[in-house]
N, C-alpha and C positions, 0 to 999 in steps of 0.2 A: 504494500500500500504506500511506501512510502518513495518519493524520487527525493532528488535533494531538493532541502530544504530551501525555499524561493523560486525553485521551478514555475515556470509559467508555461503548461502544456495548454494547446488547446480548448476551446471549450467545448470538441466532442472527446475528446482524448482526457479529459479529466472525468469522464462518467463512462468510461472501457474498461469493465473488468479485464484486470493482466491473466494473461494464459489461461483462457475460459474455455479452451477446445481440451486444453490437455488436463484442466482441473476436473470438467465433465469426464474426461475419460478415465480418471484416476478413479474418480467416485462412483460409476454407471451408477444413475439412481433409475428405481426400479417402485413400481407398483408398491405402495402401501409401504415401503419404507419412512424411517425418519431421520430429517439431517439437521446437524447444526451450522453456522454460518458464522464462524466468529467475530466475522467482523463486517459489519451487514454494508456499512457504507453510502454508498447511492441504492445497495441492493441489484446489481448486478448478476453476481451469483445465486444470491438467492433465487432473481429472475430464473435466470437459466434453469437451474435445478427444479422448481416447479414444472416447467417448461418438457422437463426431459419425463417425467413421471409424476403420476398421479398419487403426488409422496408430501409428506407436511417438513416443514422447514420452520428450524427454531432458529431467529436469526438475532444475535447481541451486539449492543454497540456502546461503549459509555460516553458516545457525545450525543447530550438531548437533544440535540440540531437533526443529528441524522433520523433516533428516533422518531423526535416530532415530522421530519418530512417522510416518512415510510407510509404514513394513511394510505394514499392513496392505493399504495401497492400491496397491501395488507386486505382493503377492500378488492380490490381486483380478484384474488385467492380464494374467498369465500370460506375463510378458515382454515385454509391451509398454511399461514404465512402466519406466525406469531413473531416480534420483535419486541427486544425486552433492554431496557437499560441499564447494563451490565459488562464487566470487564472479561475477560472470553478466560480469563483463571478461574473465575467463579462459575464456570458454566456447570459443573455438577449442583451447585442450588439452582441457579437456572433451571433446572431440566426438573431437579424434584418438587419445586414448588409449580412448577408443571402438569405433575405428575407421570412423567415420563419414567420409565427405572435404566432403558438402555436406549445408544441411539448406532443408526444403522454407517451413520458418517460424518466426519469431522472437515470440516475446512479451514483453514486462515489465513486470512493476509495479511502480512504484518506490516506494520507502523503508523504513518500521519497520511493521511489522504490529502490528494490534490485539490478537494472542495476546502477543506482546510488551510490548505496554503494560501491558495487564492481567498481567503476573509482577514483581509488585513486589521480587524478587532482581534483573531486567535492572537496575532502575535509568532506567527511559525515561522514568518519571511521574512528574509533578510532584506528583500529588493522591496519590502511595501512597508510604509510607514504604520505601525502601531503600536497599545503596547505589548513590553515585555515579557508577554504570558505563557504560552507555550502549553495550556490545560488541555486536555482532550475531553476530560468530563467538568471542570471547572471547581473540582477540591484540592486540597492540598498546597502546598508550598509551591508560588510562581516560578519561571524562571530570572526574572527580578529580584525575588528572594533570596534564590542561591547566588547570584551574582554580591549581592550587597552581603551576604551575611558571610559567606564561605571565607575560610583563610585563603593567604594565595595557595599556599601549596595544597590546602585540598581543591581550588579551583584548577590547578593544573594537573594533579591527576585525574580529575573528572574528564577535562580536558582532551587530555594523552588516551586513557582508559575507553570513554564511549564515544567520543569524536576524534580518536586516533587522529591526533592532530600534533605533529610532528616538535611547532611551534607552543605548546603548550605554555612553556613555562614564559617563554617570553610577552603572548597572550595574558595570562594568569595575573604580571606582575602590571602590564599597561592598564587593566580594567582595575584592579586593587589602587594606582593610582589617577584614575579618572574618577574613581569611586568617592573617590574623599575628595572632588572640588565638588562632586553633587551626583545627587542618585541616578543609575544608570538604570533608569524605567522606560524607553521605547528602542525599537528594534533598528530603526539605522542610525542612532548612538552606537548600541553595541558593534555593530557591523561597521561602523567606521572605522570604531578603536581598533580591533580585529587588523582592517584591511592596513591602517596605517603601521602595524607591525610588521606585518607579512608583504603587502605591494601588491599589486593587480600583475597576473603571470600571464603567460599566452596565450593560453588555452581558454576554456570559454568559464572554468570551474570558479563561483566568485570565493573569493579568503577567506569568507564567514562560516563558509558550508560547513565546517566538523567543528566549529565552535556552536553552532546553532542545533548541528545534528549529536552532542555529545550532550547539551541543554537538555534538548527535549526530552532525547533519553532518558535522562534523570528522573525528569519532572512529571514524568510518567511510568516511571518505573519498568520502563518495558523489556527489557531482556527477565526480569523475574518476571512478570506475567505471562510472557511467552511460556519461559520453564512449567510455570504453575500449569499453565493450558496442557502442553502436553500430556502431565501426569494426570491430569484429572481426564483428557481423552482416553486416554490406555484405561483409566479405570472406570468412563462409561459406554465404549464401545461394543459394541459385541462381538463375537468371535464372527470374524469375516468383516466386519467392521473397517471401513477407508479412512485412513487418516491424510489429510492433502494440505501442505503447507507450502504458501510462497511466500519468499522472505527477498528482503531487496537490499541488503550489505553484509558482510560477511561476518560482526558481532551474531546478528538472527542466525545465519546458514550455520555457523559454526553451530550454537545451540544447537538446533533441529540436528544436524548433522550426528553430534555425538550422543545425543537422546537416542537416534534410528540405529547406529552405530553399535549403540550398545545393547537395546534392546530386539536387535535380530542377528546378536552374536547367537551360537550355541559350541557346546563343545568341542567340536573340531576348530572352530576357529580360538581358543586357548594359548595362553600364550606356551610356549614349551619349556618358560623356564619357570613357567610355575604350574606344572601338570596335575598337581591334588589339590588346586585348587576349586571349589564348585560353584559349574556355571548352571546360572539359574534358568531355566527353559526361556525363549524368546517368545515375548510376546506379540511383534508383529514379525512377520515376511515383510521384505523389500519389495515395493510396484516398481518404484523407477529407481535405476542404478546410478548413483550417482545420484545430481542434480541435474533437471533437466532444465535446457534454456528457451527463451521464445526465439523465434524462426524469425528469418532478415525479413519476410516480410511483414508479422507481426511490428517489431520496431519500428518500420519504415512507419507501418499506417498510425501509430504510439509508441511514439519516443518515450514514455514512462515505463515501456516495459522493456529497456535494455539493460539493466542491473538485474531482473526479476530472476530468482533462480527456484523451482519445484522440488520437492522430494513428496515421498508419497509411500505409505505401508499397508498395510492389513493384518487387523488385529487377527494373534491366534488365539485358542483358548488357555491359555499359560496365565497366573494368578499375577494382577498389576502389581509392580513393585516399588512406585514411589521413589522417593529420592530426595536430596537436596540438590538443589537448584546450582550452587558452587560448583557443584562436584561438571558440570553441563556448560561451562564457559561463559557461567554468569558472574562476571567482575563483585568484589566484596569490595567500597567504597566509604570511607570517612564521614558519611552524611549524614549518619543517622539519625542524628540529632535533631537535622532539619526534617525529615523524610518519614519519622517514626520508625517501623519493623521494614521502610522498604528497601534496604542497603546492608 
């Protein structure tokens, strides 16, 4: 879901679900099944998937924006289509205040949407004047907040750590003192201070992009929510169950990656220098090997989906194993303070 931050794709290209030929294919949905949609969006997916079978679709979003515009596609369904305001971690209470007990298929797409970017009130663009906010559901600590409260050095590892931002530290120490002649509360302050560190480069990528994308992150917590999604998919899928994830920078792929990774080891694949040791049965089978990418012509027609990478599994019947989130290439971060339990 996410392009970089400040993109301005099109305005049919901001309402294209990314790889909606090969998500359908991951998922075949089929008669009287039921899917969930983790991240409903414009509801693209959702669309489709109604679309392919006469199957009901729970679909969650934790921004009330998206929520409140789904009506109309909600009524088009005639009760097949429920959408619920919620973070796609908590999608096992989702489902049971529902009252659903399993579901037939998982999907997500992960991060800030392009309707998002383009409402210069979020606060997600670097290139559109507003402010500092970066909320997706609109709780929790701003990106404003973290900027003015953070030390430098926990603002450069946040920095370095989810906007793998090279310049971190030198960032980190120019906002620390921008900070103190006055509060840095709208998006092209931050992004100038940024750009006057680093310098406008050749290419088209503006200097703000992994400062803004290393923010956001934060301030929505979303590499732990990703994590949290998965384990609670594996635990309400059912056996044969599709799990279909696309993720658009390699913090997300990594995740999913080593979630699938590990959970469609089985014993033969063991390492041989530790052979007593016991591998726990795998819960799903691999669909796509690898990551799959969108096709030249896909990009051509949406340039938001040339980062987009898929994986994709099915669940076995092998008992969910849970986890923590660390252990999955979710960074442990100095915020907690700001952030409550979410760091």
């Amino acid at each position: 879901m996410s392009p970089p931050s400040g993109a301005r794709p099109s305005s049919d290209a901001r309402h294209q679900p990314v790889m909606l030929a090969e998500v359908l294919a991951a998922l075949a949905p089929r008669d009287g099944e039921i899917f969930l949609d983790g991240t409903f969006g414009a509801g693209g997916y959702s669309r489709a998937i109604l679309e392919a079978a006469d199957c009901r679709v729970v679909a969650l979003d934790r921004d009330p924006n998206a929520v409140a515009a789904s009506f109309d596609l909600v009524s088009q369904f005639h009760g097949r289509l429920t959408v619920v305001e919620e973070r796609f971690a908590n999608l096992s209470s989702a489902i049971d205040d529902l009252g659903i007990a399993a579901l037939d298929g998982v999907v997500l797409d992960v991060g800030v949407s392009s309707m998002q970017l383009d409402e210069a009130e979020r606060g997600f663009s670097f290139r559109l004047e507003g402010p500092l906010d970066m909320r997706m559901g609109g709780d929790g600590p701003s990106a404003a907040d973290l900027i003015a409260t953070l030390e430098e050095k926990e603002l450069a590892a946040l920095l370095r750590t989810l906007g793998e931002e090279r310049r971190a530290s030198a960032i980190s120490r120019a906002i620390c003192a921008e900070r103190a002649k006055a509060p840095i509360v709208d998006t092209l302050r931050l992004a100038s201070i940024v750009e006057r560190v680093i310098g406008r480069s050749s290419d088209a990528i503006h200097p703000a992009t992994r400062t803004f994308q290393g923010l956001r992150i934060a301030v929505n917590d979303e590499l732990r929510q990703l994590a949290g999604a998965l384990f609670a998919a594996e635990r309400r899928l059912k056996p044969g169950g599709r799990l279909v994830v696309v993720s658009f920078h390699s913090l997300e792929d990594r995740i999913v990656k080593l979630f699938l990774n590990d959970r469609t080891r089985t014993a033969s694949g063991a390492s041989r220098h530790l052979p007593e040791a016991p591998v726990p049965p795998a819960t799903f089978e691999p669909l796509s090997h690898g990551a799959e990418k969108p096709t030249d012509e896909e990009i051509a027609r949406n340039p938001r989906a040339r980062s987009a990478r898929l994986r994709s599994a099915v669940r076995t019947s092998a008992p969910a194993r849970g986890g923590d989130a660390l252990a999955y290439g979710v960074p442990r971060l100095p915020i907690a303070r700001l952030m409550g339990d979410a760091s």
